[in-house]
C-alpha positions as CSV (number, residue, x, y, z in Angstrom):
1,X,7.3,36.8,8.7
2,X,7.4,35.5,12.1
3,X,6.1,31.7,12.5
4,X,4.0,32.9,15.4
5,X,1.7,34.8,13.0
6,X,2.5,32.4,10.2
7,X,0.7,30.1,12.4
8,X,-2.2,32.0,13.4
9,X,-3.3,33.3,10.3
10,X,-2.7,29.6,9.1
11,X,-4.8,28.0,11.7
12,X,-7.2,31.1,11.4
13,X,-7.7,29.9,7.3
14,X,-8.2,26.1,7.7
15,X,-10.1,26.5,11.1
16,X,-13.3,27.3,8.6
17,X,-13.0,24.5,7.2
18,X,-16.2,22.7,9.0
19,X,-17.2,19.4,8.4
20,X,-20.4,20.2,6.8
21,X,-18.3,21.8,4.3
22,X,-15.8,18.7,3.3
23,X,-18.4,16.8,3.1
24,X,-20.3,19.2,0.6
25,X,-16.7,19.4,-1.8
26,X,-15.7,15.3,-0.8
27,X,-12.8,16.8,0.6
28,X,-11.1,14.9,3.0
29,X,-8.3,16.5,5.4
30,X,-5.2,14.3,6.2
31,X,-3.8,16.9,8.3
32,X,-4.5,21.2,9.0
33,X,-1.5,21.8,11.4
34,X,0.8,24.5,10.8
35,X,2.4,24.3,8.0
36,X,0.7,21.7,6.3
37,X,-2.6,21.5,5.0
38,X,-2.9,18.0,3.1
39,X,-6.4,17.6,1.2
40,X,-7.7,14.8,-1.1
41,X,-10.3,15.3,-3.2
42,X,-12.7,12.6,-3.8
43,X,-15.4,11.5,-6.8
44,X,-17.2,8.7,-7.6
45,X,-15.9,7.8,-11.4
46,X,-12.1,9.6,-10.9
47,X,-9.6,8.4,-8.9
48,X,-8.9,10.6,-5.7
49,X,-6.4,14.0,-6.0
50,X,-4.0,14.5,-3.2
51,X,-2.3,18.4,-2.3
52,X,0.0,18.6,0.4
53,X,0.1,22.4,0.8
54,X,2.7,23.3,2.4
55,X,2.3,26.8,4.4
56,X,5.0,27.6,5.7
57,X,5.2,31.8,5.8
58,X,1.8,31.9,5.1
59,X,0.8,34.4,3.6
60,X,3.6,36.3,3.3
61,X,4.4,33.6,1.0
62,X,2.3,31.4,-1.1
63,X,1.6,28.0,-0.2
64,X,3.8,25.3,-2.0
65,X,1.3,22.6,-3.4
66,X,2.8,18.9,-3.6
67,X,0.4,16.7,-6.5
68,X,0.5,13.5,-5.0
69,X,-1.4,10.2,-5.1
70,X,-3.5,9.7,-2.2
71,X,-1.0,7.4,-0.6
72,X,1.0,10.2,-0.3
73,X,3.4,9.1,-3.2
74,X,4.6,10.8,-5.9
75,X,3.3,10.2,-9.6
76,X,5.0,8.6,-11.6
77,X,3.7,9.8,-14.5
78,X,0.7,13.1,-14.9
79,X,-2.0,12.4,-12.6
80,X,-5.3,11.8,-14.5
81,X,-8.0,13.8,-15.6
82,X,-6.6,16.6,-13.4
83,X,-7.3,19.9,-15.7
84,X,-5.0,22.9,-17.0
85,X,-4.2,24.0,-14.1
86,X,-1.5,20.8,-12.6
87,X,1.1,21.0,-14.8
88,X,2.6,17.6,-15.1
89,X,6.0,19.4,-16.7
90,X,9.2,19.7,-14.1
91,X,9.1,23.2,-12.6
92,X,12.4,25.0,-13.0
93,X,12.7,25.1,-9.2
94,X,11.9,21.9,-7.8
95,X,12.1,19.6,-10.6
96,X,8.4,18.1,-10.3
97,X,4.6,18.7,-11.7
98,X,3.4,21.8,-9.8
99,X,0.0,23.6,-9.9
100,X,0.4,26.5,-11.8
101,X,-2.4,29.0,-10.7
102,X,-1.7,32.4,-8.9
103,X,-1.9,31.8,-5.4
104,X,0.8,28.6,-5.3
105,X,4.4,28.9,-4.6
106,X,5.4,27.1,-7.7
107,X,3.3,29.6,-9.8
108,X,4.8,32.5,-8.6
109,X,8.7,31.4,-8.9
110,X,8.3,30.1,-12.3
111,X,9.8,32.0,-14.9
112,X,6.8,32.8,-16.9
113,X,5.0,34.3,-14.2
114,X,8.1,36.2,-12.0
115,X,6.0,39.3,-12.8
116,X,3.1,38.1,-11.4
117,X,4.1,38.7,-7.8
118,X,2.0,37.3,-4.5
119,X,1.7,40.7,-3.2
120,X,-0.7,41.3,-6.2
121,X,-3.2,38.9,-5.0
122,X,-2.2,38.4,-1.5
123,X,-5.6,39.6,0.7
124,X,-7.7,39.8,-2.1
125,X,-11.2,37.5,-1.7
126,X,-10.4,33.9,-2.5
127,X,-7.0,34.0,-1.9
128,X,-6.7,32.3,1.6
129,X,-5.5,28.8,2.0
130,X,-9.8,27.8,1.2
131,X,-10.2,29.7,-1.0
132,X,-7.2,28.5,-3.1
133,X,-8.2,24.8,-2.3
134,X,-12.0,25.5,-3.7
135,X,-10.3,27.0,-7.0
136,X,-7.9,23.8,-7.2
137,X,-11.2,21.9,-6.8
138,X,-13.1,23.6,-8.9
139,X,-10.4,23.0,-12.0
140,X,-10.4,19.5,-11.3
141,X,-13.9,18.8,-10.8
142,X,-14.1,20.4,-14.5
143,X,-11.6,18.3,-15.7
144,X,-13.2,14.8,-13.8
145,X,-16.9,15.4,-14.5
């Protein structure tokens, strides 16, 4: 895809992210310019989730989502109380915990989910760069309380 649209339908995506909306989710934006998209989630009795979403080809490809501690480290060990959906295994391709839900990079290369291809969901309501942020948010806040 060319990065001129990559970009636009990027900062097309995170530009509705208001602020009236972060601060309805706790989510707080370390950076929304193309390609990244870095997020933490925050709660009052969990510690804070970091994703670093990285959008390059967006969305001809999935975003790759980074799990990191909100300093912007990696774990060391699985992040807490984070749900089903961050796997804290080593994905075949990168050799680190990856979020594996439709709609991330890591899902769709792994080799249990090869057949479950981008273009399946790509478009579909709740598949842009929010809407997969709100699901990620969503499976943690179950997970945190």
């Amino acid at each position: 895809m060319l990065e001129a649209i990559s970009k636009a339908e990027f900062d097309r995506d995170v530009g509705q992210l208001d602020e009236r909306t972060a601060s309805k989710y706790r989510w707080r934006t370390l950076s929304k310019t193309y390609p990244i998209f870095d997020v933490v989630f925050e709660h009052d009795a969990a510690r804070p989730l970091r994703l670093r979403l990285n959008c390059e080809d967006w969305d001809d490809l999935p975003p790759s989502i980074e799990i990191l501690n909100e300093d912007g480290t990696a774990p060391t060990g699985p992040p807490p109380n984070v749900g089903n959906v961050f796997n804290a295994s080593a994905h075949p391709n990168t050799g680190k915990m990856f979020v594996c839900m439709r709609g991330s990079r890591e899902f769709h290369t792994h080799t249990s989910h090869v057949h479950e291809h981008w273009s399946n969901y790509r478009g579909q309501s709740g598949m842009d760069l929010l809407g997969i942020v709100l699901q990620l948010w969503r499976a943690w806040k179950r997970a945190v309380g």
